[in-house]
C-alpha positions in Angstrom: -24.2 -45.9 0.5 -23.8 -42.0 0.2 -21.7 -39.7 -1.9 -20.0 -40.0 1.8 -19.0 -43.0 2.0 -15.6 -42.9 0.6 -15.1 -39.6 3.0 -12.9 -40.5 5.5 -13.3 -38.6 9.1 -11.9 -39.1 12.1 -12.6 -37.1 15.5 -10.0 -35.5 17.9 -11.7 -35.9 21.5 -13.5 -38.6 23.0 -16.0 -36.4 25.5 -19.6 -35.5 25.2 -19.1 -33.3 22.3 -16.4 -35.6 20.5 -19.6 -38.7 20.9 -21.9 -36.5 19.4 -19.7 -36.0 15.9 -19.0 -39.2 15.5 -22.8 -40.1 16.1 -24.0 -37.6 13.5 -21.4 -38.6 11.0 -22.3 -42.5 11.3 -25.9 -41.3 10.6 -24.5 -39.5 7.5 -22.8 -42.4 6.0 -19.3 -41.2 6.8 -16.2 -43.3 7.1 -15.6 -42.8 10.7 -11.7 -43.9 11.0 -10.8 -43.4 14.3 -10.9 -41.4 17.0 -8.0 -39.3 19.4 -8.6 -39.6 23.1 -6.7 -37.1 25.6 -4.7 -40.1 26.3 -3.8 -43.2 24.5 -5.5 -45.3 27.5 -8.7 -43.4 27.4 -9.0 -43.2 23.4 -9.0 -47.2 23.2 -11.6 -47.3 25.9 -14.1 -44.5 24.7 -13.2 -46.3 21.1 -14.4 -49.2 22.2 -17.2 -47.6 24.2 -18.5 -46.2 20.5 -17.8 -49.0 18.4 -15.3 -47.0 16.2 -12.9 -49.2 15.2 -9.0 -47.2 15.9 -7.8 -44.9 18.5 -4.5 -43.1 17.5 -2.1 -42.7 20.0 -1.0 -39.1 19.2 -2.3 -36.3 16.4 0.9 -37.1 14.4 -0.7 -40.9 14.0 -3.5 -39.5 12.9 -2.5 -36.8 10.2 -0.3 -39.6 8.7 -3.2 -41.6 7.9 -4.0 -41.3 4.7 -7.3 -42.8 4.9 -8.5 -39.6 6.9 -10.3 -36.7 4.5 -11.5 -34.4 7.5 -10.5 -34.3 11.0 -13.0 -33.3 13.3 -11.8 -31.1 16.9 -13.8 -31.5 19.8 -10.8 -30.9 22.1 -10.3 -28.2 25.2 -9.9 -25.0 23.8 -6.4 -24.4 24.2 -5.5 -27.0 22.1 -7.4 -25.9 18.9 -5.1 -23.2 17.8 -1.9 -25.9 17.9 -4.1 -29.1 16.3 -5.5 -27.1 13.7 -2.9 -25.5 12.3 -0.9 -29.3 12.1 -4.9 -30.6 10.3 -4.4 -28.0 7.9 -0.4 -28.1 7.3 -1.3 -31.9 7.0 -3.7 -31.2 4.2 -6.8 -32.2 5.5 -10.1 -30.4 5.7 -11.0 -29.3 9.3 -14.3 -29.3 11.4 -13.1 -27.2 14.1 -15.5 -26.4 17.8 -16.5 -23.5 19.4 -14.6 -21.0 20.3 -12.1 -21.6 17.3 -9.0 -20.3 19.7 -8.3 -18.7 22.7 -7.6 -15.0 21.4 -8.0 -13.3 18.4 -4.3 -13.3 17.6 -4.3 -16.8 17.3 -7.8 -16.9 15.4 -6.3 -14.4 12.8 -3.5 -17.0 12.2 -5.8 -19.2 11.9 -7.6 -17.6 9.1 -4.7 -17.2 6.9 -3.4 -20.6 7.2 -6.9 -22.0 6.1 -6.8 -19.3 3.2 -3.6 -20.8 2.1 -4.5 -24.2 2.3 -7.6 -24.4 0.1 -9.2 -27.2 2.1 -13.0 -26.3 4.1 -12.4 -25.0 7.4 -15.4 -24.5 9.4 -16.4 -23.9 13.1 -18.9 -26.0 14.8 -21.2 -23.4 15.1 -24.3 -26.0 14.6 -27.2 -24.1 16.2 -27.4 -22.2 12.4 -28.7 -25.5 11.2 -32.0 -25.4 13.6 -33.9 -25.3 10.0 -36.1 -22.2 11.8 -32.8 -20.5 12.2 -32.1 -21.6 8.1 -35.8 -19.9 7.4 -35.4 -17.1 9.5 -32.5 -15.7 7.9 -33.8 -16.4 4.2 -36.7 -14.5 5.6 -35.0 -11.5 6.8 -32.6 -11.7 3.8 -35.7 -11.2 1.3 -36.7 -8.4 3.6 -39.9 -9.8 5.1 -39.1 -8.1 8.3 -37.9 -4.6 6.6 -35.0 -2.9 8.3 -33.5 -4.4 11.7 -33.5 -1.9 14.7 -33.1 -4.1 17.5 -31.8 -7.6 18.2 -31.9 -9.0 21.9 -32.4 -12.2 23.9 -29.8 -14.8 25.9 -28.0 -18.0 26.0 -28.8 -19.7 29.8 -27.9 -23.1 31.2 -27.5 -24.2 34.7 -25.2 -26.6 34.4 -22.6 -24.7 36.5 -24.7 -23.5 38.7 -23.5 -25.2 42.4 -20.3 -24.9 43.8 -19.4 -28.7 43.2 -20.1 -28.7 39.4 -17.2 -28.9 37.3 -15.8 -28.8 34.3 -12.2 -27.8 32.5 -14.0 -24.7 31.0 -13.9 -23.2 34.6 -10.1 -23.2 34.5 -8.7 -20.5 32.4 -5.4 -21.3 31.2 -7.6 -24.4 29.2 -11.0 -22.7 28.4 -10.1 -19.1 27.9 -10.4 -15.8 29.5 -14.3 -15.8 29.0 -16.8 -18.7 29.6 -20.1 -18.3 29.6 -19.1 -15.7 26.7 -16.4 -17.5 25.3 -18.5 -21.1 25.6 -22.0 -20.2 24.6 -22.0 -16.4 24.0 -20.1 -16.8 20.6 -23.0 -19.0 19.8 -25.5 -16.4 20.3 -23.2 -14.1 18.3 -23.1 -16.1 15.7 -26.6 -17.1 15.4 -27.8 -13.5 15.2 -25.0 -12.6 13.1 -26.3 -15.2 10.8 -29.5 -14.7 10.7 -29.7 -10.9 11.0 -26.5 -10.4 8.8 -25.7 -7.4 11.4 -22.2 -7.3 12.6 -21.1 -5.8 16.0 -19.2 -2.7 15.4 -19.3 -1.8 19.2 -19.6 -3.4 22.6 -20.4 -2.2 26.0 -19.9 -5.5 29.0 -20.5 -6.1 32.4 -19.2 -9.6 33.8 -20.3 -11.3 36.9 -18.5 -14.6 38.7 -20.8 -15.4 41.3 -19.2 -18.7 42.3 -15.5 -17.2 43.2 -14.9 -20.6 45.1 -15.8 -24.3 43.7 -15.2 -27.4 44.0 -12.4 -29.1 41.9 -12.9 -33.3 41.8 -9.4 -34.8 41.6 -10.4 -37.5 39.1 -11.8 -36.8 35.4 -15.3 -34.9 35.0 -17.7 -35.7 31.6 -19.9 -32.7 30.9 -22.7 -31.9 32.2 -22.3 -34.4 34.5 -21.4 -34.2 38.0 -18.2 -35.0 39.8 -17.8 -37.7 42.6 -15.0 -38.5 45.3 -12.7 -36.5 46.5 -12.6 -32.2 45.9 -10.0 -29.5 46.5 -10.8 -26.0 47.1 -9.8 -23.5 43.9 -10.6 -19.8 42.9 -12.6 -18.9 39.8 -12.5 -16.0 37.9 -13.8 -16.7 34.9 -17.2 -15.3 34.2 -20.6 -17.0 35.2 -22.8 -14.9 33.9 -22.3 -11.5 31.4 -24.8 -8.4 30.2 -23.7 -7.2 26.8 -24.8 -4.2 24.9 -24.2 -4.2 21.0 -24.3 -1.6 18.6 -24.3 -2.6 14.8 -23.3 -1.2 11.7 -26.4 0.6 9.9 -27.5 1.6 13.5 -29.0 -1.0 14.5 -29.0 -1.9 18.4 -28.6 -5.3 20.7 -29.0 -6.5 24.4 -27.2 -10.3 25.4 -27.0 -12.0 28.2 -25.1 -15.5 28.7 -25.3 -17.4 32.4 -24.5 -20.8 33.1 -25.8 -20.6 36.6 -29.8 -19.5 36.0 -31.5 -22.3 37.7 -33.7 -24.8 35.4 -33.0 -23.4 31.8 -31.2 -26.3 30.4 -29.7 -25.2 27.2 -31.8 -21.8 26.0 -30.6 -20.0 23.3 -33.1 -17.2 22.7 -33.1 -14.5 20.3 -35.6 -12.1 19.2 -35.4 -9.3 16.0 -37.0 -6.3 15.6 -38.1 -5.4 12.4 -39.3 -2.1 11.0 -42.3 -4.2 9.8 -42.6 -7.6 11.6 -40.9 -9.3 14.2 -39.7 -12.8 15.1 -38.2 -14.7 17.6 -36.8 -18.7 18.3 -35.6 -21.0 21.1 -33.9 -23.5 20.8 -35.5 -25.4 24.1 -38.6 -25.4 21.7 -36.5 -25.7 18.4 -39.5 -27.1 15.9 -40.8 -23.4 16.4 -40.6 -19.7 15.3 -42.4 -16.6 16.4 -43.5 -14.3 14.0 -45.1 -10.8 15.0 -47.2 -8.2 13.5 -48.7 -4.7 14.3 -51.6 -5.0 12.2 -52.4 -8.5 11.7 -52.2 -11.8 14.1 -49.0 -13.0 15.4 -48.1 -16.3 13.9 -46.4 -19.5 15.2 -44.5 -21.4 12.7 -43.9 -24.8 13.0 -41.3 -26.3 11.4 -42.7 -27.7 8.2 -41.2 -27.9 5.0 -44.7 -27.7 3.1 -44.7 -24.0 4.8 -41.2 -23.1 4.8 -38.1 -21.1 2.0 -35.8 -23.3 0.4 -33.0 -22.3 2.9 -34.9 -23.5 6.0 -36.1 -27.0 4.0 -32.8 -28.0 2.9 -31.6 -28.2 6.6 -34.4 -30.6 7.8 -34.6 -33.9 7.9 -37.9 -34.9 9.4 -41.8 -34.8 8.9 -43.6 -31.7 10.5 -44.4 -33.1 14.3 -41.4 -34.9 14.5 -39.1 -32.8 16.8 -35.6 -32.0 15.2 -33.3 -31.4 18.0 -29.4 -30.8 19.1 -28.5 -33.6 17.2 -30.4 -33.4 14.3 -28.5 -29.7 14.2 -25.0 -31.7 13.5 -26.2 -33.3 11.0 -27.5 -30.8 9.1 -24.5 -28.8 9.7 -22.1 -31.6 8.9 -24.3 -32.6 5.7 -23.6 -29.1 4.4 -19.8 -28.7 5.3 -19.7 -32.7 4.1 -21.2 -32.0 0.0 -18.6 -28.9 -0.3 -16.0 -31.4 0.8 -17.2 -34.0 -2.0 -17.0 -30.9 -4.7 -14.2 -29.9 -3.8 -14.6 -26.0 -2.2 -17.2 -24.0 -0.3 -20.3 -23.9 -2.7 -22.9 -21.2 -3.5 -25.9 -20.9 -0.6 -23.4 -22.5 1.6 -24.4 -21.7 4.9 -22.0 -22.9 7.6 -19.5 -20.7 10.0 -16.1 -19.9 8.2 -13.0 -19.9 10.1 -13.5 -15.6 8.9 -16.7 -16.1 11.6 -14.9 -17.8 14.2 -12.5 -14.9 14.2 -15.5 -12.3 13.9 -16.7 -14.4 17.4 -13.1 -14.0 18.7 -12.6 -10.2 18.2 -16.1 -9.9 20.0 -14.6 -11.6 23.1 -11.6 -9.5 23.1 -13.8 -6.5 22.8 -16.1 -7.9 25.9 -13.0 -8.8 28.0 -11.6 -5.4 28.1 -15.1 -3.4 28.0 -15.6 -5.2 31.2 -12.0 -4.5 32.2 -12.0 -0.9 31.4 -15.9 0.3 31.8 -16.2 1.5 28.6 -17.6 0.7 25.0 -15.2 -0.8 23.1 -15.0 -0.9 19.3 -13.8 -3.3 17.3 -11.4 -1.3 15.3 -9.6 -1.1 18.5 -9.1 -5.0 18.0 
């Protein structure tokens, strides 16, 4: 048994994400209570399916047990801003997904109501707890890579990359204005913002939907899978791909791009930093390692190994060097951390996961990109 073990969780959404929180909190020792399906049909049977042993029939069931300590959200985006603030006026902790709402309006809301409630609020925002990404921001924190100058790189799939895949983040109304921004740009965001500790002070965005027309299945779609029986015929207009250029506070410069339709990259999240004196670089499609470059000495590749690496990057891994740690190794980590400052009580020192203050930070950068793209122009975030 763990100092987890009398934690009670239980996890709103019964998808791919929603499987993958409950996995990583069994492995953690967690009191997985029960779960919340989009309906109370579907929430028995994907209950079942995981061996967790209740599905609540509605989020008021759930916020009156009193056997639940944290509720986790893994729910269409819509519905975070509405659940959230009922976790938090229910006085429970809160583990809440990417993007944390639909706007920043409701993401400033947000923010206040956690303030008030004294209970850990954080934002899935698990790619952090890569323990190269852990390293590489201890690193550039000690200044080991001297001044930033310029961060670049990209977040690519191809999940959505033929006009029959589907999934509810194509539909606006339910995923937001922005998807391959709203869905995987924040995480990029995020990451860098982590790991650089630059923040965006200025935008400039171009936005491409290259699949205006797709094809909508009539029954249920898991995802990244693929849809079968009968379609209908509806419009997109949510973005398929984006080119972003960032300007920093202290001067410092960035180039993103985001696409859920490049052909044969899976899930790559790459980002590279510019130092005044070195230089490094990650992927997460080869997670275990990190670039490191030089002017006057060799480059280096670091793999991940906790005989080599800080303090911040060995605390988030859980495996012997060779052993690849993965995407969910990365919840783990990430709900390990959030999991000991719900044990003591309140955010700790050296805690290193995403705030509900950084899921708004990711919030105002969509609402800069949306009307940059909109309007043709930089857009700075004072506007926001």
């Amino acid at each position: 048994m763990t100092e987890f073990a009398d934690i009670g969780a239980a996890v709103v959404g019964t998808g791919f994400i929603g499987t993958v929180h409950t996995q990583a909190l069994r492995r953690l020792g967690v009191n997985v209570k029960g779960v919340l399906g989009s309906s109370p049909e579907r929430g028995k049977a994907r209950a079942a399916e995981m061996g967790v042993p209740h599905a609540y029939a509605t989020l008021e069931d759930l916020l009156t047990d009193e056997g639940v300590d944290v509720v986790h959200v893994t729910s269409p985006n819509h519905a975070h801003y509405p659940q959230v603030k009922a976790i938090l006026e229910a006085g429970k902790h809160v583990i809440c997904e990417k993007p944390l709402a639909m706007t920043s309006a409701e993401s400033a809301e947000m923010v206040e109501i956690a303030r008030a409630s004294g209970k850990i609020a954080a934002v899935c925002y698990n790619i952090r707890f890569y323990p190269l990404n852990q390293h590489a921001q201890a690193m550039i924190q000690a200044g080991e890579l001297g001044q930033i100058r310029f961060v670049t790189g990209h977040y690519h799939q191809d999940w959505l990359a033929k006009p029959t895949d589907w999934n509810w983040r194509l539909e606006s109304e339910v995923g937001g204005a922005l998807r391959s921004v709203g869905d995987i740009g924040t995480h990029w965001v995020d990451l860098t913002g982590f790991v650089t500790g630059l923040k965006p002070e200025a935008v400039m965005a171009d936005l491409a939907t290259f699949l205006p027309e797709r094809q909508k299945p009539t029954g249920p779609v898991e995802t990244f899978s693929s849809g079968g029986g009968t379609t209908e015929t509806v419009e997109v207009e949510t973005d398929d791909a984006s080119m972003i250029m960032i300007r920093y506070h202290g001067g410092a410069r960035g180039v993103m791009s985001t696409s859920q339709i490049n052909i044969g990259r899976k899930n790559s999240l790459h980002w590279d930093v510019a130092g005044a004196t070195a230089s490094a670089a990650w992927d997460s499609e080869t997670p275990d390692h990190l670039f490191l470059g030089h002017r006057d000495a060799p480059n280096q590749t670091l793999m991940r190994d906790f005989t080599l690496m800080n303090p911040t990057g060995t605390a988030a891994a859980s495996l012997p060097p060779g052993h690849v740690e993965g995407f969910a190794d990365s919840f783990f980590a990430f709900f390990r951390a959030v999991y000991a400052d719900v044990a003591a009580g309140a955010r700790q020192r050296g805690s290193t996961w995403a705030t509900f203050e950084d899921g708004h930070d990711e919030m105002r950068f969509c609402d800069a990109v949306l009307r940059s793209a909109r309007e043709g122009r930089w857009v700075a975030f004072s506007e926001i």
